[in-house]
PDB file of N, CA, C, O and CB in Angstrom:
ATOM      1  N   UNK A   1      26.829  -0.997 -40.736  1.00  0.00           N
ATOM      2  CA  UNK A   1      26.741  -0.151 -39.557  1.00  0.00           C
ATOM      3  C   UNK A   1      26.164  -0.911 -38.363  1.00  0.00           C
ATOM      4  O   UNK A   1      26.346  -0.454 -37.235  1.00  0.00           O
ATOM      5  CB  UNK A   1      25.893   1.076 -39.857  1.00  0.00           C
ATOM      6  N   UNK A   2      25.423  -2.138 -38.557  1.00  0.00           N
ATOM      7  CA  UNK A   2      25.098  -2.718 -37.597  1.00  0.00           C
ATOM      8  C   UNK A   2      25.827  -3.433 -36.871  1.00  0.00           C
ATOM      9  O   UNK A   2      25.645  -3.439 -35.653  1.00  0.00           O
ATOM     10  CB  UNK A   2      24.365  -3.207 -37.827  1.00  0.00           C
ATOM     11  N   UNK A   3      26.671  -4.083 -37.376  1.00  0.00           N
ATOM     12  CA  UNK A   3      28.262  -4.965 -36.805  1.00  0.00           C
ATOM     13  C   UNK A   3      28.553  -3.498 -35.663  1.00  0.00           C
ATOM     14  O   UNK A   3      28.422  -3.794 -34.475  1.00  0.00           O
ATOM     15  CB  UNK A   3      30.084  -5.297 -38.609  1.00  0.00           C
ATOM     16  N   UNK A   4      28.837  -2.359 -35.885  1.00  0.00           N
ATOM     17  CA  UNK A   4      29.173  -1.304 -34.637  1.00  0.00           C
ATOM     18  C   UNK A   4      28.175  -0.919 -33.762  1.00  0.00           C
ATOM     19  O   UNK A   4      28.620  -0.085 -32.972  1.00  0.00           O
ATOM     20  CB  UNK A   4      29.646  -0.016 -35.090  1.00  0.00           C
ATOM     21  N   UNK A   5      26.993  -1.182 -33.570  1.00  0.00           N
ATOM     22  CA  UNK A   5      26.393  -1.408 -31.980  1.00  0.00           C
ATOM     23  C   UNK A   5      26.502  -2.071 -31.925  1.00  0.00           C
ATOM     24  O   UNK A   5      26.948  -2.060 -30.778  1.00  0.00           O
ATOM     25  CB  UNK A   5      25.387  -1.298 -31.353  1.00  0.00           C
ATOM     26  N   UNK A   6      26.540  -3.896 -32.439  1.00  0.00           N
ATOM     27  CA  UNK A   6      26.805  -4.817 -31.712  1.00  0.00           C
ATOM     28  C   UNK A   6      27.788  -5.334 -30.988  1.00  0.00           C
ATOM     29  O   UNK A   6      27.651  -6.006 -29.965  1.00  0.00           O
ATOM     30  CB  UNK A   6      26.593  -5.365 -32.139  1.00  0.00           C
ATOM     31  N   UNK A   7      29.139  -4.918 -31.696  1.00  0.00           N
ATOM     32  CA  UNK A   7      30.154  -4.745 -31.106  1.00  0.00           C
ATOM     33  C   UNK A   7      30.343  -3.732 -30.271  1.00  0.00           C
ATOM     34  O   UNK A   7      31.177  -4.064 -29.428  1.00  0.00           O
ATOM     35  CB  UNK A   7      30.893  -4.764 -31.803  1.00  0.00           C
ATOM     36  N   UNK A   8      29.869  -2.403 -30.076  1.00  0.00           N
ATOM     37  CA  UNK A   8      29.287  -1.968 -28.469  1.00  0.00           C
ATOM     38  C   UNK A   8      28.974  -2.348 -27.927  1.00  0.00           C
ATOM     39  O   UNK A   8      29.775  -2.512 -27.007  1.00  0.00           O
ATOM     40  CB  UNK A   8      28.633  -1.406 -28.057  1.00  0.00           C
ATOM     41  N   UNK A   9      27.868  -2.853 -27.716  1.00  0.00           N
ATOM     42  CA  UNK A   9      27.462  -3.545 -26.975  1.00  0.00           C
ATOM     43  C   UNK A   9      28.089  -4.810 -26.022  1.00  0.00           C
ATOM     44  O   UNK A   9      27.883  -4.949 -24.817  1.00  0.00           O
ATOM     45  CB  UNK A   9      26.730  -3.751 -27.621  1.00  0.00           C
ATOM     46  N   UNK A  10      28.824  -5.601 -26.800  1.00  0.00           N
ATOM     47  CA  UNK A  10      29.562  -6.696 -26.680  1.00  0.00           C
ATOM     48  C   UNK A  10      30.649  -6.368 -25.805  1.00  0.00           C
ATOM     49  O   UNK A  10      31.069  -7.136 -24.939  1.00  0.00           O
ATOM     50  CB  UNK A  10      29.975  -7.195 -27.920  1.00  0.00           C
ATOM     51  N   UNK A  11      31.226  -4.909 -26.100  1.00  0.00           N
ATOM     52  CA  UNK A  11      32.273  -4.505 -25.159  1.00  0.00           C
ATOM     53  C   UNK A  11      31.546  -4.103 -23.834  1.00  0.00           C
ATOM     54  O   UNK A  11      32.125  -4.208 -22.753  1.00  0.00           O
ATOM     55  CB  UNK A  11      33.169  -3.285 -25.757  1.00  0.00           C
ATOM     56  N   UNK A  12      29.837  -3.488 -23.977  1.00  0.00           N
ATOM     57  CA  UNK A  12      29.802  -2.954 -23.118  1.00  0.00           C
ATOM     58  C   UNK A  12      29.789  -4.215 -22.023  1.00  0.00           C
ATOM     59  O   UNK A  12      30.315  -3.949 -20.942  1.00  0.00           O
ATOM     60  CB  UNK A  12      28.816  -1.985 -23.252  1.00  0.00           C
ATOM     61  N   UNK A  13      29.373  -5.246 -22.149  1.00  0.00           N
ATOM     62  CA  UNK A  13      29.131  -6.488 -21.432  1.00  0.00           C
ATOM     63  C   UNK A  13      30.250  -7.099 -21.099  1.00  0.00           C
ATOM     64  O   UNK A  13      30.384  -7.780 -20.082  1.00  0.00           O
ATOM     65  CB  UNK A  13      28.375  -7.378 -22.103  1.00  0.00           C
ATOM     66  N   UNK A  14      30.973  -6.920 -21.802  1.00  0.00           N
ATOM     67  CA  UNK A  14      32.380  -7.645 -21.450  1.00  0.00           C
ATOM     68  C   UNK A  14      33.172  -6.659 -20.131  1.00  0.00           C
ATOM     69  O   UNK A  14      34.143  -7.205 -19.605  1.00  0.00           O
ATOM     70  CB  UNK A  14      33.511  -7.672 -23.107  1.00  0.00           C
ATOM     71  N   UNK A  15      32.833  -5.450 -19.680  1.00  0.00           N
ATOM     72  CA  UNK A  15      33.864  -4.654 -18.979  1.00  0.00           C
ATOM     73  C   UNK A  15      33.033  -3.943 -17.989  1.00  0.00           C
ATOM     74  O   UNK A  15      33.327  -2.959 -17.310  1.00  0.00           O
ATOM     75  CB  UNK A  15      34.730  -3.652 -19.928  1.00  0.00           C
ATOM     76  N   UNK A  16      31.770  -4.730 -18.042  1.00  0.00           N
ATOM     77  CA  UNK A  16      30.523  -4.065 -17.087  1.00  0.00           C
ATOM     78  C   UNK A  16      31.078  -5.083 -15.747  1.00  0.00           C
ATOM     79  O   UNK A  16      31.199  -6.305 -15.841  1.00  0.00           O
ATOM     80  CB  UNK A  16      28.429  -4.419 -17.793  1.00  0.00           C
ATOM     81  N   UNK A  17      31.376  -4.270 -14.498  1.00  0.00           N
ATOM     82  CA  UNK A  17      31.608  -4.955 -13.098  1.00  0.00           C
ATOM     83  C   UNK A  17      30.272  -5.174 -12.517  1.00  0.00           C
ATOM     84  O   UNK A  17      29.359  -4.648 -13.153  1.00  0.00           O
ATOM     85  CB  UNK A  17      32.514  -4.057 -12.055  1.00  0.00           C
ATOM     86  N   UNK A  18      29.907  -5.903 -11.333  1.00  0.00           N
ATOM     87  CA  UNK A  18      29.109  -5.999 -10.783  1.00  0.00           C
ATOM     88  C   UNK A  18      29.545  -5.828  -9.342  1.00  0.00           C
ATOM     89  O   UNK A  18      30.477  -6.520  -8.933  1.00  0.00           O
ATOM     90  CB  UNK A  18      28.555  -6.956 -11.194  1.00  0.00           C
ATOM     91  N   UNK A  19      28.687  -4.587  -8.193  1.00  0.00           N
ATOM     92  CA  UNK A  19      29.021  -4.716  -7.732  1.00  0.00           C
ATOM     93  C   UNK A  19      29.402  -5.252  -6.244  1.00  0.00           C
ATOM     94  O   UNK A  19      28.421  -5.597  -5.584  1.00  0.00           O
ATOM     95  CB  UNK A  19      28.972  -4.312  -8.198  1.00  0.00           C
ATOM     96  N   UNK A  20      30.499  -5.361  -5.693  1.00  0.00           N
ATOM     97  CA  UNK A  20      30.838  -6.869  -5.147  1.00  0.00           C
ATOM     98  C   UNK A  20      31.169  -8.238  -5.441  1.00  0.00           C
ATOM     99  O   UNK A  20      30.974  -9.283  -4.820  1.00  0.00           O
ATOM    100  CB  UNK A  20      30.156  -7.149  -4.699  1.00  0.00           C
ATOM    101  N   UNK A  21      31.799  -7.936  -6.704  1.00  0.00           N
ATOM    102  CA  UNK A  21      32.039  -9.412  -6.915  1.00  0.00           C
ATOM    103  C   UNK A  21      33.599  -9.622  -6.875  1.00  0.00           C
ATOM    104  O   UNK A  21      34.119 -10.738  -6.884  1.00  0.00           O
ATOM    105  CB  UNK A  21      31.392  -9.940  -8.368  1.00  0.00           C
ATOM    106  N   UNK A  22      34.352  -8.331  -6.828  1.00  0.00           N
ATOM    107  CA  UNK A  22      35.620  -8.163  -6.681  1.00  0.00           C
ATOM    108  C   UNK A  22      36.084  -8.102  -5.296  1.00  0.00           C
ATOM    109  O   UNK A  22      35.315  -7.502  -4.545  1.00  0.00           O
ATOM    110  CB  UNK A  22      35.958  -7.118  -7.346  1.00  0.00           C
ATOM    111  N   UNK A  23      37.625  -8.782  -4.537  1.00  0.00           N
ATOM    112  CA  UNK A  23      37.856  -8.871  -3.231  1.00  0.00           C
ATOM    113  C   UNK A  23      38.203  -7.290  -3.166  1.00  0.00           C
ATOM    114  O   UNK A  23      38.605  -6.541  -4.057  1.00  0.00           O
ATOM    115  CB  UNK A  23      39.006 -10.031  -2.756  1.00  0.00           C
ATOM    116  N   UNK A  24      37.904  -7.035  -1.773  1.00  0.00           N
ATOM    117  CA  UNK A  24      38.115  -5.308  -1.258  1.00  0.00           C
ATOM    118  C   UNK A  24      39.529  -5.446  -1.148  1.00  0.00           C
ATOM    119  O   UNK A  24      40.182  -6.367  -0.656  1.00  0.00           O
ATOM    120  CB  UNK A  24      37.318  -4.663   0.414  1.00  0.00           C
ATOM    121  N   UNK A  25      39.939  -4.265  -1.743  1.00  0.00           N
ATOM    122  CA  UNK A  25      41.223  -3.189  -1.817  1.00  0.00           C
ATOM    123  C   UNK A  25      41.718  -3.362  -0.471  1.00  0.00           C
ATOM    124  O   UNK A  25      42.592  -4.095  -0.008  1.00  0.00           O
ATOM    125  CB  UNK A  25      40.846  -1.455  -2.147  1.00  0.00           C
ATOM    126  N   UNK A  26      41.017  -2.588  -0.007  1.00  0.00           N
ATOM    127  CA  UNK A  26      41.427  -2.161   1.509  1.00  0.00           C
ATOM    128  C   UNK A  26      40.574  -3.004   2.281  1.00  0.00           C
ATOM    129  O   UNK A  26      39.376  -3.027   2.001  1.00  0.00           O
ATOM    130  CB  UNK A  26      41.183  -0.524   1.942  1.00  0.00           C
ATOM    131  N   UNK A  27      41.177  -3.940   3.533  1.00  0.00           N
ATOM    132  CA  UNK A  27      40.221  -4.380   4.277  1.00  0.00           C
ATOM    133  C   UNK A  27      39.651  -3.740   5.186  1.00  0.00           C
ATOM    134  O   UNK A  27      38.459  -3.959   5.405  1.00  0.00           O
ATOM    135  CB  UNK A  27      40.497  -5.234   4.711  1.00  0.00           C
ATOM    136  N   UNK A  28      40.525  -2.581   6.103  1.00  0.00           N
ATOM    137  CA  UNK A  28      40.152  -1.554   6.911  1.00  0.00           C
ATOM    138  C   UNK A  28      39.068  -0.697   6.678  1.00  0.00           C
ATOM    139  O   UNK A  28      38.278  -0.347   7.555  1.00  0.00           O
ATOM    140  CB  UNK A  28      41.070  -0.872   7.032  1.00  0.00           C
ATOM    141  N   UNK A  29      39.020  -0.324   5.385  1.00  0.00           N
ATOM    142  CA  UNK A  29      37.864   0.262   4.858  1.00  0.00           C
ATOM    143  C   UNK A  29      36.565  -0.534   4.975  1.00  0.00           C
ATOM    144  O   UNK A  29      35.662  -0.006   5.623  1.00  0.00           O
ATOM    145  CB  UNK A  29      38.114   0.549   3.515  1.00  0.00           C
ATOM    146  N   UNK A  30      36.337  -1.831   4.389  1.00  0.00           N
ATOM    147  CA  UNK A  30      35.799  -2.453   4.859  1.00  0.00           C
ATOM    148  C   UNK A  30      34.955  -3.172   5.938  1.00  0.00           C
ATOM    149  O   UNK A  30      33.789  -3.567   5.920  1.00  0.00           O
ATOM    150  CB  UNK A  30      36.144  -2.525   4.623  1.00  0.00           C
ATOM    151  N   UNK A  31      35.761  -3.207   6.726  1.00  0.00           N
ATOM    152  CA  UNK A  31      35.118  -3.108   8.464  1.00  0.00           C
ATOM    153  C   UNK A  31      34.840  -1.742   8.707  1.00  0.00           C
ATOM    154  O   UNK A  31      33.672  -1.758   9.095  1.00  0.00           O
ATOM    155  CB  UNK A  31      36.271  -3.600   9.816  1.00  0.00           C
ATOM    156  N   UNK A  32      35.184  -0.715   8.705  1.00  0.00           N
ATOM    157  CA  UNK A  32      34.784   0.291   8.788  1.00  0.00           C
ATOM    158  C   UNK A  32      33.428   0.628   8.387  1.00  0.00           C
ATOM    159  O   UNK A  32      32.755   1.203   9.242  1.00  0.00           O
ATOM    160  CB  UNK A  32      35.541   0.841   8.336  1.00  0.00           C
ATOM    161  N   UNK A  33      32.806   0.351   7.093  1.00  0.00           N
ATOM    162  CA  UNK A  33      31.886   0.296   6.366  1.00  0.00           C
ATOM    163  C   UNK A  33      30.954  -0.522   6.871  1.00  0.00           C
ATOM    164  O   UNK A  33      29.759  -0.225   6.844  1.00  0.00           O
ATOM    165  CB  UNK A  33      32.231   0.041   5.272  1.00  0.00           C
ATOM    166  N   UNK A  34      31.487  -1.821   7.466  1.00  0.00           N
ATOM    167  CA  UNK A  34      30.514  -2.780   7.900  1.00  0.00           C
ATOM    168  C   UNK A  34      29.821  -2.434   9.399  1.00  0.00           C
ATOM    169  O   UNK A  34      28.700  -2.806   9.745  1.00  0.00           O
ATOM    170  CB  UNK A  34      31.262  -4.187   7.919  1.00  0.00           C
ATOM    171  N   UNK A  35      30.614  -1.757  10.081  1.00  0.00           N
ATOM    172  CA  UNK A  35      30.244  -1.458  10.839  1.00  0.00           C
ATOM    173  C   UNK A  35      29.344   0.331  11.252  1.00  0.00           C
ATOM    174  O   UNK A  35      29.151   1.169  12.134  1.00  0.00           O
ATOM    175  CB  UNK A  35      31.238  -1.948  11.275  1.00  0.00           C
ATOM    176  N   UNK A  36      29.183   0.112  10.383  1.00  0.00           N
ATOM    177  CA  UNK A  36      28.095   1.331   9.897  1.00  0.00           C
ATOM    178  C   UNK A  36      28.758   3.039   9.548  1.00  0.00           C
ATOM    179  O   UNK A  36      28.123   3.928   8.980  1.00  0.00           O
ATOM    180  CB  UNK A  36      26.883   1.509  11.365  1.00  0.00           C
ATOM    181  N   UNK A  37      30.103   3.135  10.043  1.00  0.00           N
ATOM    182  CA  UNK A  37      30.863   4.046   9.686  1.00  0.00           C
ATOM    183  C   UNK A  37      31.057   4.701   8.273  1.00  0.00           C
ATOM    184  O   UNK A  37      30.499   4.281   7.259  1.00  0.00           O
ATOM    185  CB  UNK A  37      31.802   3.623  10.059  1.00  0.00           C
ATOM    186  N   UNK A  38      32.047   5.953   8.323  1.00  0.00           N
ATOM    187  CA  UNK A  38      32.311   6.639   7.335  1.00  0.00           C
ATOM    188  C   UNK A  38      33.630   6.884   7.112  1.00  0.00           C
ATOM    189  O   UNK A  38      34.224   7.614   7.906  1.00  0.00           O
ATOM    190  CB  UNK A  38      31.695   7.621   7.384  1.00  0.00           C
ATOM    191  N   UNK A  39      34.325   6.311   5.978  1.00  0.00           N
ATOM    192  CA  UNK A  39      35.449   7.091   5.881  1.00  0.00           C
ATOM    193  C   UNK A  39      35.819   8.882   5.358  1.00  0.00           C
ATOM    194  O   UNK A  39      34.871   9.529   4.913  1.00  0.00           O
ATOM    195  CB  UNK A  39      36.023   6.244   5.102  1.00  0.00           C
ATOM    196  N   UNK A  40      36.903   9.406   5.438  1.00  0.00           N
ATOM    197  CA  UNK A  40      36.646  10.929   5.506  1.00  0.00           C
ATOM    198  C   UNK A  40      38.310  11.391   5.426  1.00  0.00           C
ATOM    199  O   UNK A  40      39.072  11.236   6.381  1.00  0.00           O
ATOM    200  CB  UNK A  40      35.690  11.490   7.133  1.00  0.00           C
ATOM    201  N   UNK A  41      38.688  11.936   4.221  1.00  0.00           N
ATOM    202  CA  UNK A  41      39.735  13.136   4.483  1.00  0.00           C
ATOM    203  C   UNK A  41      39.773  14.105   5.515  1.00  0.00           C
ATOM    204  O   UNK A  41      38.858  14.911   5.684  1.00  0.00           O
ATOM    205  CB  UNK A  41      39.734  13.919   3.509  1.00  0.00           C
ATOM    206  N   UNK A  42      41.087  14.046   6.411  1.00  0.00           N
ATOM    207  CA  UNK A  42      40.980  14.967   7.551  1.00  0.00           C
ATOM    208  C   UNK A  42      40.107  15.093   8.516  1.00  0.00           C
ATOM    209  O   UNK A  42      39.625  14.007   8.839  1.00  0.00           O
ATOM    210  CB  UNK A  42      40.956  15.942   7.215  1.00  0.00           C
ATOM    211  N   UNK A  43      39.742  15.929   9.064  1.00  0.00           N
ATOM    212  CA  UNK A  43      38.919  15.146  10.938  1.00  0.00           C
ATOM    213  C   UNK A  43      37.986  15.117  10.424  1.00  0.00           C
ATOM    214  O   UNK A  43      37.842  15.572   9.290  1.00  0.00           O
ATOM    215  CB  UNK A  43      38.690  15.983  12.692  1.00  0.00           C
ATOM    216  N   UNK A  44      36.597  14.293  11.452  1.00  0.00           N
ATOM    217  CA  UNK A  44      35.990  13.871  11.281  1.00  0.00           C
ATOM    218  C   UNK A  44      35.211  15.052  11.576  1.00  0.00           C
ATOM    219  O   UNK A  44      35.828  15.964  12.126  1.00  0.00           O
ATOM    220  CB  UNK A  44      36.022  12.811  11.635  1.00  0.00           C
ATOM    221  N   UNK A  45      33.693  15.271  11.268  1.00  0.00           N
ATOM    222  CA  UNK A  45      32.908  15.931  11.923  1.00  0.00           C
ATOM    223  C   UNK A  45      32.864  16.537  13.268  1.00  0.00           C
ATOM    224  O   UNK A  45      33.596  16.000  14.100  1.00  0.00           O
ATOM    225  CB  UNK A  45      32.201  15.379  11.828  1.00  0.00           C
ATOM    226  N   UNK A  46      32.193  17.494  13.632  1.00  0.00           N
ATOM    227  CA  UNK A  46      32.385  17.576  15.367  1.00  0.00           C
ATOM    228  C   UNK A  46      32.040  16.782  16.124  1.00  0.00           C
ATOM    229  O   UNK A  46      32.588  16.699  17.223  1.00  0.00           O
ATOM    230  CB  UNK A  46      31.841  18.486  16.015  1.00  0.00           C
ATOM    231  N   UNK A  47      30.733  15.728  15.648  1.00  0.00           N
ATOM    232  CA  UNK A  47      29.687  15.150  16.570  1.00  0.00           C
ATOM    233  C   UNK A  47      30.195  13.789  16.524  1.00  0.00           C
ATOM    234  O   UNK A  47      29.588  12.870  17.074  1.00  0.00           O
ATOM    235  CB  UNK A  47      28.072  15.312  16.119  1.00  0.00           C
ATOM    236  N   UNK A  48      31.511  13.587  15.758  1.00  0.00           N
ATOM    237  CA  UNK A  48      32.060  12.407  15.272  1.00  0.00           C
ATOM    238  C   UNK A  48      33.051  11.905  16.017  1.00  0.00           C
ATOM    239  O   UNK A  48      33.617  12.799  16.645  1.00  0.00           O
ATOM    240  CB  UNK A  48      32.490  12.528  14.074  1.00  0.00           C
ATOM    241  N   UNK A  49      33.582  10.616  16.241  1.00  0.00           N
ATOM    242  CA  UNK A  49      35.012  10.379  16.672  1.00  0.00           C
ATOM    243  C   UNK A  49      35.842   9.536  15.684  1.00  0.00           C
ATOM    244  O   UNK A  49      35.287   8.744  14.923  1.00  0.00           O
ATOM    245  CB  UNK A  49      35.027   9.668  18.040  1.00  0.00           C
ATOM    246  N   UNK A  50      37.308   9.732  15.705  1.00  0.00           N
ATOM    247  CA  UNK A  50      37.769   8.793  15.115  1.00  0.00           C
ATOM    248  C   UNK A  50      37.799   7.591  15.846  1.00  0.00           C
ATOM    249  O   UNK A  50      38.133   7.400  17.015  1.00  0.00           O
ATOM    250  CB  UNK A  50      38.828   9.116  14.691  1.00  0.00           C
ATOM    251  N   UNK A  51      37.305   6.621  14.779  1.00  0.00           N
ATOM    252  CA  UNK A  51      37.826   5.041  15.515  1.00  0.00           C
ATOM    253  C   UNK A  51      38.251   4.310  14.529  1.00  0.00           C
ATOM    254  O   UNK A  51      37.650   3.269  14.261  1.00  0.00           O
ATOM    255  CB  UNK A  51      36.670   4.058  16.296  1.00  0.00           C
ATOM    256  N   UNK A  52      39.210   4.651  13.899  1.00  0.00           N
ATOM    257  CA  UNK A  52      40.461   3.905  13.129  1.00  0.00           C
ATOM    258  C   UNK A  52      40.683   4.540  11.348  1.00  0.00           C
ATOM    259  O   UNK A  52      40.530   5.663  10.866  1.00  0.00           O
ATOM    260  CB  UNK A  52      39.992   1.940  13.095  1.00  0.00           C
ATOM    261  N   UNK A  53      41.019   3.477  10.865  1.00  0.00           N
ATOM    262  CA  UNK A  53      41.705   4.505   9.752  1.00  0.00           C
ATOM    263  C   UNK A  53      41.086   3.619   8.499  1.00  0.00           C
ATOM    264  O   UNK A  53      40.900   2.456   8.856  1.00  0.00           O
ATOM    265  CB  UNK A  53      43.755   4.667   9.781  1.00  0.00           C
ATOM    266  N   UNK A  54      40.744   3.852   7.212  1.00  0.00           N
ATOM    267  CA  UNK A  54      40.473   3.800   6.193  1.00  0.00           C
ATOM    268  C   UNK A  54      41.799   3.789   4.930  1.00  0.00           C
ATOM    269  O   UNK A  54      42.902   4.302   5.119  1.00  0.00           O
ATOM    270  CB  UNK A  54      39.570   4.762   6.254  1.00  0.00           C
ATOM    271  N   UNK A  55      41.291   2.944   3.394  1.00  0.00           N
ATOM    272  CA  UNK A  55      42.370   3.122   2.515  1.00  0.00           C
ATOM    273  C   UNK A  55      43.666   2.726   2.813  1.00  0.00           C
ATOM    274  O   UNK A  55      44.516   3.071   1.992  1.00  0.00           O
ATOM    275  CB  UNK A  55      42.455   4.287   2.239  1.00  0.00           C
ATOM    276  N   UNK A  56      44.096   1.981   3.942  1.00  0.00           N
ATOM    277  CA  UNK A  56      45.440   1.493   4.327  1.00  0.00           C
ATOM    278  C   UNK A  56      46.121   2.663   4.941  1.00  0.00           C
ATOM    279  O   UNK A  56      47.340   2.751   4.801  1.00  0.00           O
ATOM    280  CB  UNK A  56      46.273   0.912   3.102  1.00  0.00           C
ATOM    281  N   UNK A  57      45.527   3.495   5.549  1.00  0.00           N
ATOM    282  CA  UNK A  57      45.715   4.472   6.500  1.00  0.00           C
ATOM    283  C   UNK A  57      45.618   6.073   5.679  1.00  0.00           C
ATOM    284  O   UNK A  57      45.921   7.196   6.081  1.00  0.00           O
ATOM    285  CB  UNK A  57      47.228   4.126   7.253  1.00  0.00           C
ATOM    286  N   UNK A  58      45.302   5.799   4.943  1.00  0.00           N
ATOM    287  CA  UNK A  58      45.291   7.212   4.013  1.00  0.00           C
ATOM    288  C   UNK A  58      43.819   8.342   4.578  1.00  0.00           C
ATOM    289  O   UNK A  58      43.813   9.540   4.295  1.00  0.00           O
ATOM    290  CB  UNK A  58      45.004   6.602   1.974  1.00  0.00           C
ATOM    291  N   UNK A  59      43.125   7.930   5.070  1.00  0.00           N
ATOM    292  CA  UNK A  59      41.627   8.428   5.576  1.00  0.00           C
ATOM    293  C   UNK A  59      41.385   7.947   7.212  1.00  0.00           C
ATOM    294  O   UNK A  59      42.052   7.211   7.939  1.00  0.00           O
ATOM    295  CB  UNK A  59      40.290   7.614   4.490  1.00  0.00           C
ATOM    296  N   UNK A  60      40.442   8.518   7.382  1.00  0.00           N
ATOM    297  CA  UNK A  60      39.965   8.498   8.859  1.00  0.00           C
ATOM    298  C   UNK A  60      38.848   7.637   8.955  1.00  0.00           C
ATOM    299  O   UNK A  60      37.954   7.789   8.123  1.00  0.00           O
ATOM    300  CB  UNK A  60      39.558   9.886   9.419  1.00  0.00           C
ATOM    301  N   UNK A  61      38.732   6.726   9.852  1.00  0.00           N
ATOM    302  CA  UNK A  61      37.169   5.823  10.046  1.00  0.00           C
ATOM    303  C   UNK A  61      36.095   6.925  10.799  1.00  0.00           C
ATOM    304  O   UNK A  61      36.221   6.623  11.985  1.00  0.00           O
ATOM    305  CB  UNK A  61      37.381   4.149  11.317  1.00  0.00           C
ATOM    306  N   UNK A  62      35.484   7.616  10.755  1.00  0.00           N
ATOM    307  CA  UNK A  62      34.370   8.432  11.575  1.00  0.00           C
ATOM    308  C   UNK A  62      33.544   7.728  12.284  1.00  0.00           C
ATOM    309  O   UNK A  62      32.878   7.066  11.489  1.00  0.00           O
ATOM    310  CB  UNK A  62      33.509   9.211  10.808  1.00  0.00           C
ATOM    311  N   UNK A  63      33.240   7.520  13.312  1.00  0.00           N
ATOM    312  CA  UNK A  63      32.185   6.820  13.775  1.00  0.00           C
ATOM    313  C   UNK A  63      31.682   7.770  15.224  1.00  0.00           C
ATOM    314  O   UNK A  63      32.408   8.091  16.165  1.00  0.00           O
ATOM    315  CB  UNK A  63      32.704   5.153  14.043  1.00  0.00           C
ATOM    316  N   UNK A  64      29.941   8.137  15.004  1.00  0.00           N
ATOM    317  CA  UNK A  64      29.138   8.508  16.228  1.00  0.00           C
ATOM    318  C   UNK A  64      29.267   8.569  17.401  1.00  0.00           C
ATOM    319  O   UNK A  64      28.328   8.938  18.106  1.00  0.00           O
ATOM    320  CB  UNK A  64      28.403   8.045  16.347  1.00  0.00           C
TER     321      UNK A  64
END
């Protein structure tokens, strides 16, 4: 029975991401993010504006 947590374990380590170590999906999202923004399904807040698009255009960038 001990061979099966260790081999849990072993998987769990093997398929554990860290994160940021993978290149971003979307780069738009990205700058968006970097620049202190929010992405968002459908409009943005009231107090919000859009300033560009998220997900390869699938979402809205929100920004103050």
């Amino acid at each position: 029975m001990r061979i099966v947590y260790v081999l849990f374990a072993v998987v769990l380590l093997l398929f554990q991401a860290s994160s940021g170590s993978a290149d971003p999906l979307f780069p738009d999202t990205t700058e968006c993010k970097n620049q202190g923004n929010f992405c968002r399904v459908g409009t943005c807040p009231p107090t919000f504006t859009v300033s560009g698009s998220c997900h390869g255009g699938l979402l809205r960038c929100c920004s103050k």
